[in-house]
mmCIF file as gemmi writes it, N, C-alpha and C atoms, coordinates in Angstrom:
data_model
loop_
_atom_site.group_PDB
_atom_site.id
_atom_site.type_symbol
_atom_site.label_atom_id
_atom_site.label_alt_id
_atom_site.label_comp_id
_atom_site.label_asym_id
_atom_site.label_entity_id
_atom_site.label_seq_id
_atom_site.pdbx_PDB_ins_code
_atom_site.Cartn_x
_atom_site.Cartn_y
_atom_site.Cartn_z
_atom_site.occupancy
_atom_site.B_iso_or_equiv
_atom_site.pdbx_formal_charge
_atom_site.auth_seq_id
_atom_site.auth_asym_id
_atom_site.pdbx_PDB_model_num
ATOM 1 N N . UNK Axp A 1 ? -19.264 15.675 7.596 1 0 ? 1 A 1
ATOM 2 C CA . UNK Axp A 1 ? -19.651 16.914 6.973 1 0 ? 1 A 1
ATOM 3 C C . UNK Axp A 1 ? -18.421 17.575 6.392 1 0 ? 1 A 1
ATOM 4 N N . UNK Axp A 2 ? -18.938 18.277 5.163 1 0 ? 2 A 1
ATOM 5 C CA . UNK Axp A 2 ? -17.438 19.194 4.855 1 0 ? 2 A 1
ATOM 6 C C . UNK Axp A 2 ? -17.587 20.348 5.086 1 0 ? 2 A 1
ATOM 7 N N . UNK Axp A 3 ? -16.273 20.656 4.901 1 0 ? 3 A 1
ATOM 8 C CA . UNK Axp A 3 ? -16.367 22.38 4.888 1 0 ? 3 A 1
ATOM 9 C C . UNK Axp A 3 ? -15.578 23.072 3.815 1 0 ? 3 A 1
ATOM 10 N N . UNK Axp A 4 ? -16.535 23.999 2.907 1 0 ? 4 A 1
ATOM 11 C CA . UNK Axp A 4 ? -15.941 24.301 1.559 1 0 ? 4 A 1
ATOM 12 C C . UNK Axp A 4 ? -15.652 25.675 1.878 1 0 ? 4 A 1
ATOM 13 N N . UNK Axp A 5 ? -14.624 26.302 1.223 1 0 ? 5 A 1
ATOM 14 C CA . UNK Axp A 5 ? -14.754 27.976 0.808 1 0 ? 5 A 1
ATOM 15 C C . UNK Axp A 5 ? -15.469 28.668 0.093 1 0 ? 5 A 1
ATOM 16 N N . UNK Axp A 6 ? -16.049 27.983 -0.757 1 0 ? 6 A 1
ATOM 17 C CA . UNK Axp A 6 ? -17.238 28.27 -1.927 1 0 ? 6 A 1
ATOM 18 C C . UNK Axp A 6 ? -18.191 28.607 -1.004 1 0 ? 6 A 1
ATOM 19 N N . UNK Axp A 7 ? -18.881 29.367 -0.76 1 0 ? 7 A 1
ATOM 20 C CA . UNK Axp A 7 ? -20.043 29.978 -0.002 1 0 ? 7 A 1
ATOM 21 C C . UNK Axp A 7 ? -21.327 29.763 -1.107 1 0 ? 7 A 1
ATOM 22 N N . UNK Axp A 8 ? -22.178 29.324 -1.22 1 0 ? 8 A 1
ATOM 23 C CA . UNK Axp A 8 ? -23.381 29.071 -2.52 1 0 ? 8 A 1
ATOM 24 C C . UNK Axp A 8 ? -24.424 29.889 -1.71 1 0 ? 8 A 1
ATOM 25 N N . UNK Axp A 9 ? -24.594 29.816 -0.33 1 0 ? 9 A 1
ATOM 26 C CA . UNK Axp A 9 ? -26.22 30.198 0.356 1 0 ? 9 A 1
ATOM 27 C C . UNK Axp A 9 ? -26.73 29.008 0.596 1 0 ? 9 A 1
ATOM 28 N N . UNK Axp A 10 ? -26.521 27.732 0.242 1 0 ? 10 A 1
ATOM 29 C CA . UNK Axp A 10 ? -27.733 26.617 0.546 1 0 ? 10 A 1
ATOM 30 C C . UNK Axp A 10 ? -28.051 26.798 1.777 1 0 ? 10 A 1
ATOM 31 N N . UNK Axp A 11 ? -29.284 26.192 1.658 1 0 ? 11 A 1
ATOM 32 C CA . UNK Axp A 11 ? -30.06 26.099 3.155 1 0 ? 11 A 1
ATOM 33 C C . UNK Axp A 11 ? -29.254 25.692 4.691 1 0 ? 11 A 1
ATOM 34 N N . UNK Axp A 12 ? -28.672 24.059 4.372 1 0 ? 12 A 1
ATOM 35 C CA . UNK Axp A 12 ? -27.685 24.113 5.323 1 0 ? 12 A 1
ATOM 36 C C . UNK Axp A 12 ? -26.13 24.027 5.256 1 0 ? 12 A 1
ATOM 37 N N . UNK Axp A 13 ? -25.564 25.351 4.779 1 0 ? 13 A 1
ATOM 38 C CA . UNK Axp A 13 ? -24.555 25.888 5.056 1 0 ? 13 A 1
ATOM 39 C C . UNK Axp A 13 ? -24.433 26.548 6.322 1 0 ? 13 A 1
ATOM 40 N N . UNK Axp A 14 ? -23.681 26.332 6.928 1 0 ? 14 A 1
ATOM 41 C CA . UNK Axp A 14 ? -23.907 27.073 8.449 1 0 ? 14 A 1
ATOM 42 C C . UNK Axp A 14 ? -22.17 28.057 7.918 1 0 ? 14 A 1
ATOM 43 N N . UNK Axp A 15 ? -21.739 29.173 8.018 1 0 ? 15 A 1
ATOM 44 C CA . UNK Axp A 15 ? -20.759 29.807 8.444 1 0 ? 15 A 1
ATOM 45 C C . UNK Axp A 15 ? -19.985 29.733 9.496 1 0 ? 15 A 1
ATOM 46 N N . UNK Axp A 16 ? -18.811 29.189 8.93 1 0 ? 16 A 1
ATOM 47 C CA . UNK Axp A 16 ? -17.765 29.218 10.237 1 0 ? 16 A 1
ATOM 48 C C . UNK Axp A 16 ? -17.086 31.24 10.551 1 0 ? 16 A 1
ATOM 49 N N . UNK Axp A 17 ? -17.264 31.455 11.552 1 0 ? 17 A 1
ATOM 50 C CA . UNK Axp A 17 ? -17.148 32.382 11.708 1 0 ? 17 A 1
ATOM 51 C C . UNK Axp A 17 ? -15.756 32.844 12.016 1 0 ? 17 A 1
ATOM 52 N N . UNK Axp A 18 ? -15.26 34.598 11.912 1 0 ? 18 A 1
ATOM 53 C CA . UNK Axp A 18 ? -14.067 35.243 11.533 1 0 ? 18 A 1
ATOM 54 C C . UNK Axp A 18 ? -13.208 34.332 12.65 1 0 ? 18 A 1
ATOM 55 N N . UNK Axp A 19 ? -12.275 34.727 12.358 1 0 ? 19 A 1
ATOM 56 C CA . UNK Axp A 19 ? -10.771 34.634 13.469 1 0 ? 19 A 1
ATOM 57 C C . UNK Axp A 19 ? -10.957 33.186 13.749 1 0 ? 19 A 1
ATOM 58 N N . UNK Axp A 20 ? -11.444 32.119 13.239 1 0 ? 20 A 1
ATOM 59 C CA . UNK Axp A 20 ? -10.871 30.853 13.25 1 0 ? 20 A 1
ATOM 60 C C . UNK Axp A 20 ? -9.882 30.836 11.759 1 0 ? 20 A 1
ATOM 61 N N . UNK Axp A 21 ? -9.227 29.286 12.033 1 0 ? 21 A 1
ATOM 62 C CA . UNK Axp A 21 ? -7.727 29.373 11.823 1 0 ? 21 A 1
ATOM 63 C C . UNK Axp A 21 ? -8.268 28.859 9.984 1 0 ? 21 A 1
ATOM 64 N N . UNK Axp A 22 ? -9.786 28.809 9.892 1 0 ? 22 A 1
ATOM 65 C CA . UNK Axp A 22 ? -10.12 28.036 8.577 1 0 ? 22 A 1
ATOM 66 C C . UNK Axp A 22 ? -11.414 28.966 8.506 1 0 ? 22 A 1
ATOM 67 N N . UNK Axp A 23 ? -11.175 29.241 6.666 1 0 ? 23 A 1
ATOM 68 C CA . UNK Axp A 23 ? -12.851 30.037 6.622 1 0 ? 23 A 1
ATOM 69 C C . UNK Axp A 23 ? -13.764 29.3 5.949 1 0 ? 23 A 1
ATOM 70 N N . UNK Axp A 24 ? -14.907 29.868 5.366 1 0 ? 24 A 1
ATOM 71 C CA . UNK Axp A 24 ? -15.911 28.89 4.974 1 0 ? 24 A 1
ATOM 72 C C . UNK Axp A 24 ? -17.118 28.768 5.477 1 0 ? 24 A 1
ATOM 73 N N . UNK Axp A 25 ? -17.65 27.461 4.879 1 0 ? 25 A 1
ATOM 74 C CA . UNK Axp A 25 ? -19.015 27.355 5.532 1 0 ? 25 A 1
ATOM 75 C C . UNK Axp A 25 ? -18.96 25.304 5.597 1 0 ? 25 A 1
ATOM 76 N N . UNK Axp A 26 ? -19.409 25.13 6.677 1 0 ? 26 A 1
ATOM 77 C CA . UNK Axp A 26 ? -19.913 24.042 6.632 1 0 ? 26 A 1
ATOM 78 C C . UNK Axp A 26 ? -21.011 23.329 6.598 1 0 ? 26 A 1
ATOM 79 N N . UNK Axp A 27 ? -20.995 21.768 5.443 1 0 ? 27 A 1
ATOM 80 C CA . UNK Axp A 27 ? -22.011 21.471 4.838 1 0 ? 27 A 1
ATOM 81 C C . UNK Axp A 27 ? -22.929 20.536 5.785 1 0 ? 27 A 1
ATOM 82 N N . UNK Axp A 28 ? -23.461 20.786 5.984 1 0 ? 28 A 1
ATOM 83 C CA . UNK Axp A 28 ? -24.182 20.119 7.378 1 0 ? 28 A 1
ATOM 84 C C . UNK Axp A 28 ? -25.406 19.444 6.835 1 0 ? 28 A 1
ATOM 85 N N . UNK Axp A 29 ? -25.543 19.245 5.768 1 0 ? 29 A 1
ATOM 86 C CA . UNK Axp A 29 ? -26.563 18.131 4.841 1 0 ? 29 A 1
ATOM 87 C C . UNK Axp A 29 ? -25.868 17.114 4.14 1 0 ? 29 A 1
ATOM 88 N N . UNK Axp A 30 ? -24.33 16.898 4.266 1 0 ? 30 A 1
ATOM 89 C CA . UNK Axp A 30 ? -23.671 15.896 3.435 1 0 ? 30 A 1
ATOM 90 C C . UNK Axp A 30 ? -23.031 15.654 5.043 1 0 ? 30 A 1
ATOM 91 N N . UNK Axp A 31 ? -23.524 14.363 5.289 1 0 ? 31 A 1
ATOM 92 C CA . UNK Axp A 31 ? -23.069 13.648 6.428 1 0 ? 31 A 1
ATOM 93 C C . UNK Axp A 31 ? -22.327 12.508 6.012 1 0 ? 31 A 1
ATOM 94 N N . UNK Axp A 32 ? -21.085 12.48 6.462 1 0 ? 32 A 1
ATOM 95 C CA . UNK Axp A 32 ? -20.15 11.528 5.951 1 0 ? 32 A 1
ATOM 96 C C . UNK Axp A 32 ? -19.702 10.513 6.997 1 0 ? 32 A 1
ATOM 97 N N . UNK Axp A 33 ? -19.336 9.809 7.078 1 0 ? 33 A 1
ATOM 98 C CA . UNK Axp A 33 ? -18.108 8.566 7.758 1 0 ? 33 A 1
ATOM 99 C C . UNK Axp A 33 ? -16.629 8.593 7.222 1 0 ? 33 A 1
ATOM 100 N N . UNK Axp A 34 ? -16.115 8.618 8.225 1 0 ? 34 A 1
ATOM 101 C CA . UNK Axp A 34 ? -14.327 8.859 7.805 1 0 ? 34 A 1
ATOM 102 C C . UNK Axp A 34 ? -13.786 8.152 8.182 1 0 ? 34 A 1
ATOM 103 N N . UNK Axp A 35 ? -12.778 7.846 7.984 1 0 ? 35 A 1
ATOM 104 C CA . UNK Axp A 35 ? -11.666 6.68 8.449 1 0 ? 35 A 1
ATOM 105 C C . UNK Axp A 35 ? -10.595 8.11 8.744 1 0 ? 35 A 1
ATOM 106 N N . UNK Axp A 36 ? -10.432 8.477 10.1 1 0 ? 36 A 1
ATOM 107 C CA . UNK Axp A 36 ? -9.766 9.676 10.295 1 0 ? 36 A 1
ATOM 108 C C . UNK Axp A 36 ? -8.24 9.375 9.516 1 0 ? 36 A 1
ATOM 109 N N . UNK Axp A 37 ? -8.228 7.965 10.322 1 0 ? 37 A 1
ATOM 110 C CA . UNK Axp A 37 ? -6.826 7.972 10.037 1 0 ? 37 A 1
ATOM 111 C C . UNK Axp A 37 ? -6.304 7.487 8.871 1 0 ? 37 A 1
ATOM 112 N N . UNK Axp A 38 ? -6.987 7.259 8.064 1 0 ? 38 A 1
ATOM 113 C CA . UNK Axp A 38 ? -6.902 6.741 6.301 1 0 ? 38 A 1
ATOM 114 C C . UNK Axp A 38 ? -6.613 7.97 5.627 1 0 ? 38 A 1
ATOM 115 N N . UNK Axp A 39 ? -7.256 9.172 5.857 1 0 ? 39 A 1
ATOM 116 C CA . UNK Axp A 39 ? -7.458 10.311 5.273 1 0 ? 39 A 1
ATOM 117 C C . UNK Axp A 39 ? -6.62 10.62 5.612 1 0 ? 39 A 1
ATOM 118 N N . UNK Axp A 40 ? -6.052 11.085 7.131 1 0 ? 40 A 1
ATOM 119 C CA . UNK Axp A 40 ? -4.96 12.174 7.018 1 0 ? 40 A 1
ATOM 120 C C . UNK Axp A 40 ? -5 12.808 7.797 1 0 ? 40 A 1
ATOM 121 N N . UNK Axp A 41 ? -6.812 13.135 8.79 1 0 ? 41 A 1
ATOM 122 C CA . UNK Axp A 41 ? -6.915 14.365 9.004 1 0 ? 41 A 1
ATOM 123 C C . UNK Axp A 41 ? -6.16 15.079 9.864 1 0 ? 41 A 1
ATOM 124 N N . UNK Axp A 42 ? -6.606 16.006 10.031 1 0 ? 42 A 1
ATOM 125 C CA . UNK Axp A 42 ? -5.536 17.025 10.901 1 0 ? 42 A 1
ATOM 126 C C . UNK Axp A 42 ? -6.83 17.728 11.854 1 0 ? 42 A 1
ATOM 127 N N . UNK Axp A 43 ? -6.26 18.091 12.883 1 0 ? 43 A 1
ATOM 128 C CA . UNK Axp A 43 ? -7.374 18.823 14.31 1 0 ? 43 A 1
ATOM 129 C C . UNK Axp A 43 ? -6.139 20.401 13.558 1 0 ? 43 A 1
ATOM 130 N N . UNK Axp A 44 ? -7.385 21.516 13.17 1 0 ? 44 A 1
ATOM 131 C CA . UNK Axp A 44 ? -7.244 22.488 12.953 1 0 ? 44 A 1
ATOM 132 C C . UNK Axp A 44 ? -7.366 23.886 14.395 1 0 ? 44 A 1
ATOM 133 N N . UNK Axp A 45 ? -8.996 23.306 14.707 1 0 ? 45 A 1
ATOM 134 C CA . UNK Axp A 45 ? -9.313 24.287 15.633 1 0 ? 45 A 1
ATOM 135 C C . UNK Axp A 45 ? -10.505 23.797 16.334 1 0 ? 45 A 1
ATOM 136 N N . UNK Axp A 46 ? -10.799 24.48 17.736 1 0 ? 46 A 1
ATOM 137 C CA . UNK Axp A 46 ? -12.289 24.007 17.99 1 0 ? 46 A 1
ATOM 138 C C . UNK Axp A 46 ? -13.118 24.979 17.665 1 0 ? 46 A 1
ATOM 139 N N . UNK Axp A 47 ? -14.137 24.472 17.41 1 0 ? 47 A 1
ATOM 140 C CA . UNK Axp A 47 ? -15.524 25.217 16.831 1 0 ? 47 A 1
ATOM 141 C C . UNK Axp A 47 ? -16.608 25.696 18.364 1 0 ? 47 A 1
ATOM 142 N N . UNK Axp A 48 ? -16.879 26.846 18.049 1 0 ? 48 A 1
ATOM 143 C CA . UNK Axp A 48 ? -17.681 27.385 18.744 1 0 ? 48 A 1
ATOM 144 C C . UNK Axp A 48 ? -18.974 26.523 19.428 1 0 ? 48 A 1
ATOM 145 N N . UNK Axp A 49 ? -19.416 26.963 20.631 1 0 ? 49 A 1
ATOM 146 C CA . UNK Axp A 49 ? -20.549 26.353 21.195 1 0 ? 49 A 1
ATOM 147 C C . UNK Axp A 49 ? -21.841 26.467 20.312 1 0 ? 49 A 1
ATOM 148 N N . UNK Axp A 50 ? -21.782 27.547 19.74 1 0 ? 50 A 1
ATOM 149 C CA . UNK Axp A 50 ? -22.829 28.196 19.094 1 0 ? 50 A 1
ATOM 150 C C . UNK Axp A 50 ? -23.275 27.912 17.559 1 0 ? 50 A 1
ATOM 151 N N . UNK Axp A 51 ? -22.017 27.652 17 1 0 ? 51 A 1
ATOM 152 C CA . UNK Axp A 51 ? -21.525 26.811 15.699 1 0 ? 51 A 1
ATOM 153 C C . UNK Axp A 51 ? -22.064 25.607 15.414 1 0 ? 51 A 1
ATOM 154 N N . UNK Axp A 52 ? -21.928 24.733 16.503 1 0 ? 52 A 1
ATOM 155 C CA . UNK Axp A 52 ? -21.635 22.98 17.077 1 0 ? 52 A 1
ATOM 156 C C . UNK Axp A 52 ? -23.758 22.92 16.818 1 0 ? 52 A 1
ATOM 157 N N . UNK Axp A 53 ? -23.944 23.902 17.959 1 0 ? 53 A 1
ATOM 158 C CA . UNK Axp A 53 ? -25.344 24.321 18.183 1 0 ? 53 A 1
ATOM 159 C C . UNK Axp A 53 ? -26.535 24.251 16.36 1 0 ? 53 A 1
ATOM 160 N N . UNK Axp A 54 ? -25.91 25.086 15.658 1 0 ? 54 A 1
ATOM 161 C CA . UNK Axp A 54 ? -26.736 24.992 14.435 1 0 ? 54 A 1
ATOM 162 C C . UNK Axp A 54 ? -26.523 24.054 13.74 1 0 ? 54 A 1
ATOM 163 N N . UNK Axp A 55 ? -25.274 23.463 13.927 1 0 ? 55 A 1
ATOM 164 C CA . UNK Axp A 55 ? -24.801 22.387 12.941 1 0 ? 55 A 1
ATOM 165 C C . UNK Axp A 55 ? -25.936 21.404 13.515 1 0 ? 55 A 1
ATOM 166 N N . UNK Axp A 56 ? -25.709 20.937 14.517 1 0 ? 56 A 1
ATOM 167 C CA . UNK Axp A 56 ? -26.502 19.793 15.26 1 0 ? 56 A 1
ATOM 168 C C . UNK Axp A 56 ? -28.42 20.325 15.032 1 0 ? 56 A 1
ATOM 169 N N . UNK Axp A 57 ? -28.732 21.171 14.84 1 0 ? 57 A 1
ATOM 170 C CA . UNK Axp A 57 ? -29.839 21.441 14.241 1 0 ? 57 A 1
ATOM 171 C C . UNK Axp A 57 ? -30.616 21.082 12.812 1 0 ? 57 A 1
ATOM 172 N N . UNK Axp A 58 ? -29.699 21.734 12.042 1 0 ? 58 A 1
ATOM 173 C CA . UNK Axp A 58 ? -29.527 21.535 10.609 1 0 ? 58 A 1
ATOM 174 C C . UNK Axp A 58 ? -29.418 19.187 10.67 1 0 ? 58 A 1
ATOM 175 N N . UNK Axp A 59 ? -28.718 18.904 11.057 1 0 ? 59 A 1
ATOM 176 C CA . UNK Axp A 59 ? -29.006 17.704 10.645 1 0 ? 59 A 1
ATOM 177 C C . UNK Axp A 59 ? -30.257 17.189 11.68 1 0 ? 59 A 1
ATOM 178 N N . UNK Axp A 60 ? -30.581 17.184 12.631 1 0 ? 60 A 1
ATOM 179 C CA . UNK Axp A 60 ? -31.464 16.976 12.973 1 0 ? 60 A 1
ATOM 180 C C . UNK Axp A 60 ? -32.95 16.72 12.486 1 0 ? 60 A 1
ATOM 181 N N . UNK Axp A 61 ? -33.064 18.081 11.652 1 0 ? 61 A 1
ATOM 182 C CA . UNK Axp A 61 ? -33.991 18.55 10.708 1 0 ? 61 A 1
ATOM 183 C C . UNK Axp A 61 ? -33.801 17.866 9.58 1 0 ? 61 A 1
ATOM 184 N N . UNK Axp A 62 ? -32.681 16.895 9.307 1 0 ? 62 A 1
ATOM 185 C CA . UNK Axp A 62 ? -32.322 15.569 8.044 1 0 ? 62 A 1
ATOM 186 C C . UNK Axp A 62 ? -32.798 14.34 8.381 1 0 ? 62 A 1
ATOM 187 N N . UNK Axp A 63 ? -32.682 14.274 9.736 1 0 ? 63 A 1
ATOM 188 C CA . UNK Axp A 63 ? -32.596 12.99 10.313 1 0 ? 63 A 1
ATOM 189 C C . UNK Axp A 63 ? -33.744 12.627 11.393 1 0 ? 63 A 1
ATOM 190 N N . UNK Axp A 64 ? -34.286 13.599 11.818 1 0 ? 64 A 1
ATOM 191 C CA . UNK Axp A 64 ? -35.326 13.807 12.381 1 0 ? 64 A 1
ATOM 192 C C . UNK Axp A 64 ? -34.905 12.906 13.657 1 0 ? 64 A 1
């Protein structure tokens, strides 16, 4: 999944909420596969219980 700064409203955009270290919304209908370590990534922050909670909803409701 990504997470953009562009805020649009789509359906499943979930909001990462204030005082984490990254803002935005994450796209929780574009489910991806990564090669962590091809990319680069970096561990920013952990995400809320509550966050984790809608995200895992939102695809659910993709994937049934």
């Amino acid at each position: 999944m990504g997470i953009t700064s562009k805020v649009k409203g789509y359906p499943f955009e979930v909001a990462l909420p204030k005082g984490l270290e990254i803002e935005g919304v994450i796209l929780s209908d574009q489910i991806k596969n990564l090669d962590y370590t091809a990319r680069e990534i970096a561990y920013i922050c952990d995400a809320p219980d509550d966050l984790l909670v809608n995200v895992q909803k939102n695809v659910l409701a993709l994937v049934g």
